[in-house]
C-alpha positions in Angstrom: 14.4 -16.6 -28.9 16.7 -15.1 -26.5 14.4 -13.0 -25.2 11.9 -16.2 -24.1 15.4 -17.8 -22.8 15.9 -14.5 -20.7 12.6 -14.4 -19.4 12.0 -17.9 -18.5 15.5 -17.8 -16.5 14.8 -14.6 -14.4 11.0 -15.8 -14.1 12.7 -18.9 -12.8 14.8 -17.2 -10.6 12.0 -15.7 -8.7 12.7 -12.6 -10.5 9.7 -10.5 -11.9 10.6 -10.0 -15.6 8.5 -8.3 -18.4 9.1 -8.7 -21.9 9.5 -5.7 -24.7 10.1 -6.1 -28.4 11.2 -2.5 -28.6 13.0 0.1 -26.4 10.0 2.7 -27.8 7.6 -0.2 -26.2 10.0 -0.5 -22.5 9.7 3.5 -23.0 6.1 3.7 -23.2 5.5 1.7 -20.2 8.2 2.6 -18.0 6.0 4.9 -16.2 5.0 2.3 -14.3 8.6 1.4 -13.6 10.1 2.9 -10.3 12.8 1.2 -9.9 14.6 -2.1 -11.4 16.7 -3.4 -14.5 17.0 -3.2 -18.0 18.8 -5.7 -20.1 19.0 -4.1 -23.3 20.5 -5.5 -26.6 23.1 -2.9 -28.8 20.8 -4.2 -31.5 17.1 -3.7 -31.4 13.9 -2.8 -34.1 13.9 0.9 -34.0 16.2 2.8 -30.8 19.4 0.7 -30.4 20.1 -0.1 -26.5 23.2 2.3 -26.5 20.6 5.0 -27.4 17.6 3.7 -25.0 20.7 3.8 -22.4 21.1 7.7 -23.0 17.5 8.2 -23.1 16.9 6.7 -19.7 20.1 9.0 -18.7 18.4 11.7 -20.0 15.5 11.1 -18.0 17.4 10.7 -14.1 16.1 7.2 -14.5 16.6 5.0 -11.5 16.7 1.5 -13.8 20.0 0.4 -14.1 21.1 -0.8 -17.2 23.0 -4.2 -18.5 23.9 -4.0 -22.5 24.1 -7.0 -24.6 25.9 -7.8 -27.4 26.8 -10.6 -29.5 29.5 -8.6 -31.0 30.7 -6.7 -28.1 34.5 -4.7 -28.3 37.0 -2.3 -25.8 35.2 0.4 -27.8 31.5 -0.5 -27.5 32.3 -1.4 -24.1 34.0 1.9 -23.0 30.8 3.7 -24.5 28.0 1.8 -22.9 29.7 2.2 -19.4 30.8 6.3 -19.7 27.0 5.9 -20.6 26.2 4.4 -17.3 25.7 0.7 -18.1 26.4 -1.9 -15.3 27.9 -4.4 -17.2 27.9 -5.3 -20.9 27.4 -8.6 -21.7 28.5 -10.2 -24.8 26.3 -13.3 -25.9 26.6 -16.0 -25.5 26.5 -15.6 -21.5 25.3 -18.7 -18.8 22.2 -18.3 -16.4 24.3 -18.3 -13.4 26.4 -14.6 -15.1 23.1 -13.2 -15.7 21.2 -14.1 -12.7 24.1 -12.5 -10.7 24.3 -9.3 -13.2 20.7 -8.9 -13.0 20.4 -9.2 -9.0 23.5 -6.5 -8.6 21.8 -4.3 -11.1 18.6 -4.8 -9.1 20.4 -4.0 -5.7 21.9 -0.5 -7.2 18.5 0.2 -8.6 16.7 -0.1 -5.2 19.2 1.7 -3.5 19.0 4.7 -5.8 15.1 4.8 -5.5 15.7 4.8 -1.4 18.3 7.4 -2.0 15.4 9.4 -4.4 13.2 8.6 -1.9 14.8 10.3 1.1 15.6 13.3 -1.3 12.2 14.0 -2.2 11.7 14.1 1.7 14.6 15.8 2.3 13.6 18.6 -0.1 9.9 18.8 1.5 12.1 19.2 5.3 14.1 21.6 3.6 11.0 23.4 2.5 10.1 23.9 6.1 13.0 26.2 6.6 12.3 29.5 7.3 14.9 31.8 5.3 16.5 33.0 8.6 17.1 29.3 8.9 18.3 28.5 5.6 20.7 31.5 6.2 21.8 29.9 9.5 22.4 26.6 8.2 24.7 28.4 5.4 26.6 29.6 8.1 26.8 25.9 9.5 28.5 24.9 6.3 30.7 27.4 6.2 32.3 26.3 9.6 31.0 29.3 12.2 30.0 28.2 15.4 26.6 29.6 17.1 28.9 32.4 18.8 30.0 33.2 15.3 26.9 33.0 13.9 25.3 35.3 16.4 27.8 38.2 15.8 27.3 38.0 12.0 23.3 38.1 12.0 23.7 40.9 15.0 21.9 38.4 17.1 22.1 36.6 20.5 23.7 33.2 20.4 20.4 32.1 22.4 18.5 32.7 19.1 21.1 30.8 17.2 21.0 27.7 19.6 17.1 27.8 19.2 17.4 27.9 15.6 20.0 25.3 15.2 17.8 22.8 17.0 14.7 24.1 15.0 16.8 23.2 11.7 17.9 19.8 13.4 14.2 18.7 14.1 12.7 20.1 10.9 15.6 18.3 9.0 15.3 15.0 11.1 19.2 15.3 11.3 21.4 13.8 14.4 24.1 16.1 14.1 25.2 19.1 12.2 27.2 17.7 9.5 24.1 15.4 8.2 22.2 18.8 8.5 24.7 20.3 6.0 24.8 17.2 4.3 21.1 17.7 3.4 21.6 21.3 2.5 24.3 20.6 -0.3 22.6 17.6 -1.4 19.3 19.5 -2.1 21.2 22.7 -3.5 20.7 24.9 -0.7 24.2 24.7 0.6 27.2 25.2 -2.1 30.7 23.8 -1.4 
């Protein structure tokens, strides 16, 4: 019954919505899912939502994650969000608290798919970085100018400067620091 109620008010809402019985069901389709929301009661046929919240942890997912409860406490609470929940919402909750929940969790979701997405194409720029590069751009991070640079690799400074704005094109980066940036995000750069 609540899950017709929830359905009709996001469908309502203009919101896409798709209805599951079972968190092994959401599971087996999210495949399909890129990006979104996943209202999830604590108690459901099979995998609670507390541990189809750690499995979607598990798995980097980029749904974001609301748990319901009707018998929500500090303690339940405190575990669904160290989990990574959203919200927890403890029923019985009102269209317009839902509808607002479910757009913020919708908004975080669609930012971290962008934020995946430029990653992914981050990490294929990154990929185009020769080693000598990679090294250079090590030395960006570490706070050596090109003159400095040049002295450590026993090179001219020229070569640096053409390197440098090699690693800014191939990185599509407007300045140095969101070229490092890129670097530590992807794992190529340590702090």
């Amino acid at each position: 019954m609540i899950l017709d109620a929830l359905h009709a008010t996001l469908s309502q809402a203009g919101i896409k919505a798709v209805k599951f019985t079972s968190a092994e069901q959401f599971l087996a389709n999210t495949s399909r899912w890129h990006s979104g929301c996943v209202l999830a009661d604590i108690r459901l046929p099979g995998m609670s939502g507390l541990e189809l919240q750690a499995e979607l942890a598990r798995n980097n997912s980029l749904i974001s994650v609301i748990v319901m409860s009707g018998h929500a406490d500090i303690p339940l609470a405190v575990q669904a969000m160290k989990a990574g929940a959203l919200d927890v919402l403890e029923k019985p909750f009102n269209q317009r608290q839902i509808l607002g929940v479910v757009r913020l969790a919708l908004s975080v979701s669609s930012k971290k798919a962008a934020r995946a997405r430029q990653d992914g194409a981050a990490s294929q720029r990154l990929e185009t970085l020769t080693d000598h590069q990679k090294e250079i751009l090590k030395l960006i991070a570490a706070g050596l100018a090109n003159k400095e640079i040049a002295y450590r690799l026993g090179v001219a400074e020229s070569t640096v400067k053409f390197h440098v704005a090699s690693i800014m094109t191939k990185l599509d980066a407007g300045s140095r620091t969101e070229a490092v940036a890129i670097g530590i995000r992807q794992g190529i750069v340590a702090l």
